[in-house]
C-alpha positions as CSV (number, residue, x, y, z in Angstrom):
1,X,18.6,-65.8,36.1
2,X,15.1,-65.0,35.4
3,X,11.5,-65.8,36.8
4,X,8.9,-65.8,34.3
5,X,5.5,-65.5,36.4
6,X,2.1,-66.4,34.7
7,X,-0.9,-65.2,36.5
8,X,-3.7,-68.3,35.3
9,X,-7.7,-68.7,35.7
10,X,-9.0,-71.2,33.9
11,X,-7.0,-71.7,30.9
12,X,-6.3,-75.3,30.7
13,X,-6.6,-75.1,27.0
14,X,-3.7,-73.3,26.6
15,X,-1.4,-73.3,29.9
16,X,0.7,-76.6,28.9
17,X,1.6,-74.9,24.9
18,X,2.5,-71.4,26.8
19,X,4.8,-73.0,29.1
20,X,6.2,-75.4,26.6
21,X,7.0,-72.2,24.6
22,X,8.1,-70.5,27.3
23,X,11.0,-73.4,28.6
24,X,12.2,-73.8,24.9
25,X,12.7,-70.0,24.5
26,X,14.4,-69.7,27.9
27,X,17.0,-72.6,27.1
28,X,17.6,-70.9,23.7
29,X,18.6,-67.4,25.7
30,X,21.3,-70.2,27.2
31,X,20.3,-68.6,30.7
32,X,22.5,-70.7,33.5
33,X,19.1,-70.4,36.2
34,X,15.2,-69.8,35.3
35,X,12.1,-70.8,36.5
36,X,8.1,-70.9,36.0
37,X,5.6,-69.4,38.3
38,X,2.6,-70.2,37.7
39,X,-0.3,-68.5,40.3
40,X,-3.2,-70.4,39.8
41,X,-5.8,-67.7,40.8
42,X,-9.0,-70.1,42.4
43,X,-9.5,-72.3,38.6
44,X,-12.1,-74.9,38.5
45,X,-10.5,-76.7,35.5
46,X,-7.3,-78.5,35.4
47,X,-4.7,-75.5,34.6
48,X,-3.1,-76.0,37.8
49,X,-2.6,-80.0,37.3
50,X,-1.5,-78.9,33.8
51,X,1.2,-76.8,35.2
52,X,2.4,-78.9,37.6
53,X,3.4,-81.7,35.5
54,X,5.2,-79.6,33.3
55,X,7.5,-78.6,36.3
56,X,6.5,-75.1,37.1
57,X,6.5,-73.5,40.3
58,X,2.7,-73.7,41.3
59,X,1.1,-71.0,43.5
60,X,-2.8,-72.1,44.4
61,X,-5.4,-68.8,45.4
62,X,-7.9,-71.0,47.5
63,X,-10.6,-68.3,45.4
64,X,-10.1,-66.7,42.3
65,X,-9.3,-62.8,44.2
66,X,-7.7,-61.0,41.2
67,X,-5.0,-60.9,38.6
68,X,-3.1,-58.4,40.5
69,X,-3.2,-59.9,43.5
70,X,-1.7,-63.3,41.9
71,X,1.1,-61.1,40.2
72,X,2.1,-59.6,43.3
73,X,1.9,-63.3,45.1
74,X,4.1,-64.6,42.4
75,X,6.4,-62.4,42.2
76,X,7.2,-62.4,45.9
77,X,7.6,-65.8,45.7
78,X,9.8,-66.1,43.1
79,X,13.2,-66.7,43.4
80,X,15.1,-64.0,40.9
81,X,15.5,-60.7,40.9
82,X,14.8,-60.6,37.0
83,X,10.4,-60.7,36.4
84,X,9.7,-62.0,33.3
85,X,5.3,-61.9,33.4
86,X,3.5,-62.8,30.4
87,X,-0.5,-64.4,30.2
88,X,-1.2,-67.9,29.9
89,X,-3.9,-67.4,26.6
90,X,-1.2,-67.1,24.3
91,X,-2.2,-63.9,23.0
92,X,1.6,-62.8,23.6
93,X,4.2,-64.0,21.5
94,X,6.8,-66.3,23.6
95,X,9.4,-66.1,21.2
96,X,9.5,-62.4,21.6
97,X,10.8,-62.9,25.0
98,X,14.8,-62.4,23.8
99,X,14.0,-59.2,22.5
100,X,12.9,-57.4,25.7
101,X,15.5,-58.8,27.7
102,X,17.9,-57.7,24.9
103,X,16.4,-54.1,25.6
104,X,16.0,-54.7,29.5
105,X,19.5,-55.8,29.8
106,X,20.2,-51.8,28.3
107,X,19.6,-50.4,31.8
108,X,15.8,-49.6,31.8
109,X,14.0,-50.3,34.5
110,X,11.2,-51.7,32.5
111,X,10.6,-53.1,29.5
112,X,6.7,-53.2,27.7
113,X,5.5,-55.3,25.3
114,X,3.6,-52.9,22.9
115,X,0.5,-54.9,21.4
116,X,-0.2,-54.1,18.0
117,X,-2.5,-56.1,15.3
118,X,-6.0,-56.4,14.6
119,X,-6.4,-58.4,17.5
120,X,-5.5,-56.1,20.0
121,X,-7.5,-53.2,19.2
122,X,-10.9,-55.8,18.4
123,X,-14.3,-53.9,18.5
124,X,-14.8,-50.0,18.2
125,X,-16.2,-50.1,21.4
126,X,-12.9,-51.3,23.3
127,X,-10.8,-49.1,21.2
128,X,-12.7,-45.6,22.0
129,X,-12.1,-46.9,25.5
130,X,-8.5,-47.4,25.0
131,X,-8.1,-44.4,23.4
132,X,-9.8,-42.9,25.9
133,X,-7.7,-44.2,28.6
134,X,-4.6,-43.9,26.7
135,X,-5.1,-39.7,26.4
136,X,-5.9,-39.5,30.4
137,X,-3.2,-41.4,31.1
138,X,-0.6,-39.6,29.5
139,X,-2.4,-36.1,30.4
140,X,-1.4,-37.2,34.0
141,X,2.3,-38.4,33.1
142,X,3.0,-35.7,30.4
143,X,4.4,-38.3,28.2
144,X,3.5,-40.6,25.4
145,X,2.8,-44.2,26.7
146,X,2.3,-46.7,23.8
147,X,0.7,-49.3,25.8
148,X,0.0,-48.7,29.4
149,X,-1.8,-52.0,30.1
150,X,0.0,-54.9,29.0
151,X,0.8,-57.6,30.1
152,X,4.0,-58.9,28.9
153,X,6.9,-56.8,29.9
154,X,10.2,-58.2,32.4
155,X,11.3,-55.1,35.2
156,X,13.0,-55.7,38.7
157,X,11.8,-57.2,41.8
158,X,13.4,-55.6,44.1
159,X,12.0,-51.9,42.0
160,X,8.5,-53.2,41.5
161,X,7.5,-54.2,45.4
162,X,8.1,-50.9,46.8
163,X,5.3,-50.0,44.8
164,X,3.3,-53.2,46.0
165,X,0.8,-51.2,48.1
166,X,-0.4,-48.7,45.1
167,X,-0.8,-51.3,42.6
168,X,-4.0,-52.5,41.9
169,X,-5.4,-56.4,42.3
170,X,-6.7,-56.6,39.6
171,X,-6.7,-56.0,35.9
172,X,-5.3,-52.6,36.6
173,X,-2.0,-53.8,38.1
174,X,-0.4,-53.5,34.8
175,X,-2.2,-50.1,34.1
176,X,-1.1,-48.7,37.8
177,X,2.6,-50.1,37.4
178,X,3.3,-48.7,34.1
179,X,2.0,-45.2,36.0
180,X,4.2,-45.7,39.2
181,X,7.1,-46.5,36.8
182,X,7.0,-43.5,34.6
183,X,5.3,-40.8,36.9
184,X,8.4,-41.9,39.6
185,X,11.1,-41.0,36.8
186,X,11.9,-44.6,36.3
187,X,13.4,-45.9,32.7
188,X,10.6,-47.6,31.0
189,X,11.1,-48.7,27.0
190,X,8.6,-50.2,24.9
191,X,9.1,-52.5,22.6
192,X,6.7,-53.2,19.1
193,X,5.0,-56.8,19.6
194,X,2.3,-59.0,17.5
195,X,-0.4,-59.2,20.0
196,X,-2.4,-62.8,18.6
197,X,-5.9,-63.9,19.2
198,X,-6.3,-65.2,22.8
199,X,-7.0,-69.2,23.4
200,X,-10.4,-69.7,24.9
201,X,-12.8,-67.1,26.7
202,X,-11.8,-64.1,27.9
203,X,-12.1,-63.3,31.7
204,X,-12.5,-59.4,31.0
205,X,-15.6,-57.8,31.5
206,X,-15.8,-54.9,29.7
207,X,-17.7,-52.0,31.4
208,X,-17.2,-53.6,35.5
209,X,-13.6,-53.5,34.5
210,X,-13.2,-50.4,32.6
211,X,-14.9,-48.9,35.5
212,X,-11.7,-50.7,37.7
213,X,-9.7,-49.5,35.5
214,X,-10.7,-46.0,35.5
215,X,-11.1,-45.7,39.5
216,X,-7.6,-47.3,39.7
217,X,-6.2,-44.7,37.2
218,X,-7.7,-41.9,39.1
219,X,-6.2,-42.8,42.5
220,X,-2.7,-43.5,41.1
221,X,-2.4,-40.2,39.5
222,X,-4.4,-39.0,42.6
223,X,-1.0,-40.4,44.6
224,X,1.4,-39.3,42.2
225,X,0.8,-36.4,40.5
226,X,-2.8,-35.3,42.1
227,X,-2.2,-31.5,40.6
228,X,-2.5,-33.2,36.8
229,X,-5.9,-34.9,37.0
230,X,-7.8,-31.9,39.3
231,X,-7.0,-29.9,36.2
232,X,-8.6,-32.5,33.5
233,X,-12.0,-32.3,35.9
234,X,-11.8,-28.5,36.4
235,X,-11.3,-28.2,32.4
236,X,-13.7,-30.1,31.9
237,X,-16.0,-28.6,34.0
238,X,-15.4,-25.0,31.9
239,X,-15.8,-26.9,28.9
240,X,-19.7,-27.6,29.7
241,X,-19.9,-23.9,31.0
242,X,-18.7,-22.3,28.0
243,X,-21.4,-24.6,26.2
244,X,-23.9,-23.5,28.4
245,X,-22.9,-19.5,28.1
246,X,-23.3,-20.1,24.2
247,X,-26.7,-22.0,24.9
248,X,-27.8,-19.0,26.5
249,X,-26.7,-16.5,24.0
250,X,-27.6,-18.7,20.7
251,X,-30.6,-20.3,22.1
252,X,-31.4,-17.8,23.9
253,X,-31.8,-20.4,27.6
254,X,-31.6,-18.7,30.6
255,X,-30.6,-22.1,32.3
256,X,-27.6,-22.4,30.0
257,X,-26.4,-19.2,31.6
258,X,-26.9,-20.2,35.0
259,X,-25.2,-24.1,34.0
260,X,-22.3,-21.5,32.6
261,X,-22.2,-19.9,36.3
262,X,-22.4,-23.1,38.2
263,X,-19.6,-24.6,35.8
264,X,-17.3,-21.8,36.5
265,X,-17.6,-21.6,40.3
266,X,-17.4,-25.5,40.3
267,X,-14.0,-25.5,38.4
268,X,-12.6,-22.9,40.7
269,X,-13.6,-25.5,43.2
270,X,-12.1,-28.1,41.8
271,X,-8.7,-26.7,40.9
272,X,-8.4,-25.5,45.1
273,X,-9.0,-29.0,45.8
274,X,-6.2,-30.2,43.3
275,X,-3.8,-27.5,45.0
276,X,-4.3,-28.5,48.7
277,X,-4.3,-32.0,47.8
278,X,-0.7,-31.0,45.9
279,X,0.4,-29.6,49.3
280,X,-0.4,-32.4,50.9
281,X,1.3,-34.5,48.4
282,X,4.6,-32.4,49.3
283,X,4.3,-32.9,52.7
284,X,4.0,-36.7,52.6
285,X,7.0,-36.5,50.7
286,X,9.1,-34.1,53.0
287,X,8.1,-37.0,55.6
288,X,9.5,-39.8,54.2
């Protein structure tokens, strides 16, 4: 028994061929109960029509308020325990569904669908920011995370919404779940996908939702595993001091020695911060 949820803005182009894929691939797995989700998150084009003559399940967000927040709507509306969610632009393969359920159905908690192809890594630009992203994120969880943001992967319900109110609303919710997951010992897999070109325009704007991204990343760890990302800013922050001690000495700038100074003190800051703030992260959970 399995829900597959589809979060949707304006994709008529492609909604009817991604559930169509998505119903034949399901009756192939010969699963006895399924059904499609679709939250429709405020479109002004006919994907939600679309949807509902197909026979899915059709949630309507009056506004379009975020991709996160229409995951977390579908996915307490649906009716099994088993989350299939997957995007309605067809850049995931459908038919790679079976696959990670074969791996889910090993006992992990949660099973990723790890993008790989030309497509998925697109300009320079996007992929110094995902590399970027990808080496702070796994800094904070002390492990190697393929694929932290995407957004075809099948975990439990039940598992998922006690982590409802730290996941974020929007493009970060698979970013922050992958994080909650991993950095709360859970079993998480991933599993090697052909990530395709995407049907129509894509909703993502790059630097507003990087910046999202970032912030959400920064209070998740913040949450988890606060210690971990005081450390990245106070290294960093001797990292432009030891540049400014060797700006003094080879360049001979008084100012570099005083940036040197500043850097030092404001590291020392920085890590007493991250050590209360780990205190107080023990204390919550002495509490509970």
């Amino acid at each position: 028994m399995i829900s597959v949820v589809i979060p949707a803005y304006n994709e008529e182009i492609s909604v009817e061929k991604t559930i169509n894929e998505i119903v034949d691939v399901l009756k192939k797995m010969k699963l006895k109960k399924y059904e499609i989700v679709l939250v429709d998150d405020g479109s002004t084009d006919n994907t939600k029509m679309k949807a509902k003559n197909l026979g899915a399940v059709v949630l309507s967000n009056p506004e379009n308020i975020g991709y996160g927040f229409s995951l977390k709507r579908g996915i307490e509306k649906a009716k099994y325990n088993t989350i299939i969610i997957i995007d309605a632009d067809q850049t995931y393969p459908v038919d790679e569904i079976p696959k990670l359920y074969k791996e889910y159905q090993k006992g992990f908690d949660m099973v990723v669908g790890q993008r790989t192809g030309s497509f998925f890594f697109e300009s320079p630009l996007k992929f110094f920011l995902r590399r970027l992203l990808k080496f702070t994120v796994e800094f904070a969880a002390t492990k190697k995370i393929p694929d932290i943001n995407s957004g075809l992967r099948i975990f439990d319900k039940d598992t998922i919404k006690t982590f409802f109110p730290h996941l974020s609303d929007t493009f970060s919710f698979t970013t922050s779940s992958t994080l909650a997951y991993i950095m709360n010992k859970k079993f998480v897999s991933f599993v090697p996908i052909k990530y395709k070109k995407r049907a129509g325009n894509s909703k993502v704007r790059l630097f507003k939702d990087s910046l999202k991204t970032s912030l959400g990343i920064i209070q998740s760890i913040t949450y988890y595993n606060p210690m971990r990302i005081f450390i990245l800013f106070s290294a960093t922050c001797i990292f432009f001091s030891l540049l400014g001690f060797l700006a003094s000495i080879f360049l001979n700038l008084t100012s570099g020695f005083y940036l040197g100074i500043g850097g030092l003190l404001l590291s020392l800051l920085i890590l007493s911060i991250g050590l209360l703030a780990d205190l107080l992260k023990q204390i919550m959970n002495q509490i509970k």
